[in-house]
N, C-alpha and C positions, 0 to 999 in steps of 0.2 A: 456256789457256781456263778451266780450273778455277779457277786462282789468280784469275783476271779477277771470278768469279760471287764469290768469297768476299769480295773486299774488296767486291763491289759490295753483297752482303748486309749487311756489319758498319757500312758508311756508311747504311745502310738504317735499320737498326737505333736508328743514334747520332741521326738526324735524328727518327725518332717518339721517343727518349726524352725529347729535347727540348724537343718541342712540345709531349706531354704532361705537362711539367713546367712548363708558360710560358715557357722560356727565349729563344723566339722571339715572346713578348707586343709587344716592340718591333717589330717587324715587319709586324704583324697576322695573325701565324698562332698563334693560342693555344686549347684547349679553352673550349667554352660555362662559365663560368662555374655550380655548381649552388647555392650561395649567395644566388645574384640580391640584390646589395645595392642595386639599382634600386627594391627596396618601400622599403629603409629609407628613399631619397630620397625616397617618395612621402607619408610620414606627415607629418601637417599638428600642431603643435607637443605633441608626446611629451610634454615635460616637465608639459605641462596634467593630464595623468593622474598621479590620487592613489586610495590605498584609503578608502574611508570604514569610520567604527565604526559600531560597530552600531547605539549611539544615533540617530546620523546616518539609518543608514538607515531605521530608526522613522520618523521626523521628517519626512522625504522622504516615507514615503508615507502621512501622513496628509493632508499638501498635497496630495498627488495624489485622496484620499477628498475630501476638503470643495470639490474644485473638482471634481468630476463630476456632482453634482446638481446645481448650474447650467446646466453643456451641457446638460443632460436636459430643464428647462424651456424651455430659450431653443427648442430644437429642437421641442417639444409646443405651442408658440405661434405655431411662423411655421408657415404651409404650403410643399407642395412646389411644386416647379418647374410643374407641369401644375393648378394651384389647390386640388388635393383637400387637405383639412384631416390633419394627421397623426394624429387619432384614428379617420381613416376605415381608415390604414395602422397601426393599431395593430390595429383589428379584421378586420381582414385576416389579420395576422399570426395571430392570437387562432384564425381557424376554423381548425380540423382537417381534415386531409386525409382524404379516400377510404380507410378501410384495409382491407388487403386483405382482412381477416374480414370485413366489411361486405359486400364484393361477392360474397364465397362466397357469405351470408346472402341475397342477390337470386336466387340460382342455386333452380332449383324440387327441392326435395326428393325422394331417391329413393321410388318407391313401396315399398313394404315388401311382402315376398314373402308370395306365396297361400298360406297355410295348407295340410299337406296335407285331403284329403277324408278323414274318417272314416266310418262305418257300421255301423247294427244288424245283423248276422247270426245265423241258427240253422241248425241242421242238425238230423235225427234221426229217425226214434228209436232209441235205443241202449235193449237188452237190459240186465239184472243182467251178466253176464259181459262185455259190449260194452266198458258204461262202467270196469269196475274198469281197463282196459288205459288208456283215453284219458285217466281222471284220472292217469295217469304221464307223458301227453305234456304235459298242460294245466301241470302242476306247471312245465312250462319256460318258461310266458308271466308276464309281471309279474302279481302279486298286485291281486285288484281287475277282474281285462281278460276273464274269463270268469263262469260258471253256470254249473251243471246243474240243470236244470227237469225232475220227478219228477212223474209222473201215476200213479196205480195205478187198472187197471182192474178192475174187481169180478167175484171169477170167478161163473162159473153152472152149476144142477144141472138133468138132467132127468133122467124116469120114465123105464126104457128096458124094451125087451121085446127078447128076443135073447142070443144071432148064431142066423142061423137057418144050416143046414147048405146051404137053395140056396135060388134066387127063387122056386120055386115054393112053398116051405115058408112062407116070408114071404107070399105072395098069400093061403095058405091060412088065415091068423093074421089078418092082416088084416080078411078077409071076417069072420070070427066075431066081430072088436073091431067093425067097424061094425055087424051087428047087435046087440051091446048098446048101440047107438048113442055110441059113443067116438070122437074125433076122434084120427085117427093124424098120424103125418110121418115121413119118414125120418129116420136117427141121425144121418146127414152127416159121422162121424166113419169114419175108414180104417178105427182100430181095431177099431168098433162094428159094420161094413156086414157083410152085412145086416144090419139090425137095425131097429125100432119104437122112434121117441119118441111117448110120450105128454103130455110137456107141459115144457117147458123155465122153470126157476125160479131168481131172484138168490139166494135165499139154499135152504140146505138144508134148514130146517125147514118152508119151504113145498113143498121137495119132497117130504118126508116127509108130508106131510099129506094129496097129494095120491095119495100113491100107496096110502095107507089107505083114501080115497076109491073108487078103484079096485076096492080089492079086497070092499070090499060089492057093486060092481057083478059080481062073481062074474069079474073078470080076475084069473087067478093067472100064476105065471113071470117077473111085473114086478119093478124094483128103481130105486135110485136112482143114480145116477153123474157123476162128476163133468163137464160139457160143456167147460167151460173153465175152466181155474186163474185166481187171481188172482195177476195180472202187474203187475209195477210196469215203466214205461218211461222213458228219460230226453231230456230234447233240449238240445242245446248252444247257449247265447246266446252270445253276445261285442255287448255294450253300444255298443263305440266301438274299430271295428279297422281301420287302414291297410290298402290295398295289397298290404305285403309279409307283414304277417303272416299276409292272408285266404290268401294264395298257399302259403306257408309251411303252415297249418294244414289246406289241401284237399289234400296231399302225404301225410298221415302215412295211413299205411294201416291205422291202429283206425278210419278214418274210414269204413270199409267202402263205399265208395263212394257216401256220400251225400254231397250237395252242400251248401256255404254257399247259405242265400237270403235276402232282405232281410225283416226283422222285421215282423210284420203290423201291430203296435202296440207 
C-alpha cells in the first residue's frame, strides 16, 4: 500500500513538471502564457515608427502655432448650437464667480463689545495720619488713576474765663459778667467745662484785642485759648475707576470705613 502512494506521488509529480514546462502544449494543457504575444499581433504597422530630431520637432510645432489662431476665429464667427453668439459665451466665461470672501462680506458684522462702565469716585475725609497710611496702598494703582484733594480749615481763638471748681461757681461769675453787661456762652470744650467763653475769633490777634477790651471793662481772670487748631483734611478722588478696582479699594482698611461715592462735580 505504501509502495502504491509512492509511485502514485512521483507520477504526480512527472505530470505537473510537464505541464508547467509546455511539454504538454500539444495537447492543450499548457500554462497561461505571461508574455501575451497577442498585443504584439495587435499593433497596426510598427515599422511606421521613427524618432524625430529635434529640429524636426521645432518644425512640427510651429505648424501646430500658426494653425491654431485660425480655429480660434472660425470658432468667434459662427454661433452655437442654441443661436447665442460666442462673444456672449466669452463673457460669460469672463464674470467671476461668487467668492467666498464676498459672501462673508454680506454676513452683518459682529457688534463690538460694551465698553466696560467707568466712574468718578471720592471718599473722606482723611486726617494728617489717615492719609500718610493710604498714600502706601494708592502707590499700588496705575499712576494717573487717583488724588488727594487737601482742604485746611482755619483754626480759631476764644476769650475764655475758667475752669471753675463747680456749677454754682460758674452761675456766680456769670451773673457779675452780665451785669457789666458782657455777653457769655459756654466753653464747649471737655477740657475747658466748666468754663466762660467770651467771644470766639479766626485769628489770634483779634482775640487779643478783644480780651484787652474786657479788661477796661473791669473783667479780670480772662485769657485767650486756643478753640480749634488748624487742620488740614484730605478726600480721595479716583477720576475714572472700574468695578474691580472700586471693590478692590473699599477693602483696604486705611479706608476707615468710609465709603466710595459718586463725584458731585
Amino acid at each position: 500500500m505504501i509502495r502504491f502512494a509512492i509511485v502514485l506521488l512521483l507520477l504526480a509529480n512527472a505530470g505537473y513538471y510537464a505541464f508547467s514546462h509546455g511539454m504538454l502544449r500539444s495537447l492543450g494543457w499548457a500554462p497561461e502564457n505571461p508574455a501575451e504575444p497577442e498585443r504584439l499581433q495587435q499593433q497596426v504597422n510598427p515599422e511606421a515608427l521613427r524618432i524625430m530630431t529635434r529640429e524636426e520637432m521645432d518644425q512640427a510645432q510651429k505648424q501646430m502655432q500658426s494653425a491654431a489662431p485660425a480655429s480660434e476665429s472660425a470658432a468667434t464667427a459662427n454661433s452655437d448650437a442654441t443661436g447665442r453668439p460666442a462673444a456672449e459665451f466669452d463673457r460669460m466665461a469672463e464674470k467671476p464667480a461668487d467668492k467666498p470672501a464676498d459672501k462673508l462680506a454680506e454676513k452683518p458684522a459682529e457688534k463690538p463689545e460694551k465698553p466696560e462702565k467707568r466712574e468718578c469716585l471720592v471718599a473722606g475725609s482723611f486726617d494728617a495720619k489717615q492719609v500718610e497710611a493710604l498714600r502706601l496702598q494708592l502707590a499700588k494703582l496705575p499712576e494717573g488713576s487717583w488724588k488727594l484733594d487737601s482742604t485746611t480749615t482755619a483754626g480759631r481763638w476764644m476769650v475764655y474765663v475758667g475752669k471753675f471748681s463747680s456749677q454754682d461757681a460758674l452761675d456766680k461769675r456769670r451773673d457779675e459778667l452780665r451785669a457789666l453787661d458782657i455777653s457769655t456762652d459756654r466753653a464747649r470744650l471737655a477740657s475747658l467745662e466748666p468754663g466762660i467763653s467770651l467771644g470766639r475769633f479766626s485769628t489770634e490777634e483779634a482775640a487779643e484785642r478783644h480780651l484787652a477790651a474786657m479788661g477796661k471793662k473791669g473783667v479780670s481772670g480772662a485769657k485767650v485759648v486756643v478753640d480749634r487748631p488748624e487742620t488740614t483734611s484730605y478726600t480721595l478722588r479716583l477720576p475714572r475707576v472700574d468695578a474691580a478696582t472700586k471693590k478692590r479699594v473699599q477693602s483696604w482698611h486705611v479706608m476707615d470705613g468710609k465709603d466710595l461715592q459718586a463725584c458731585i462735580s
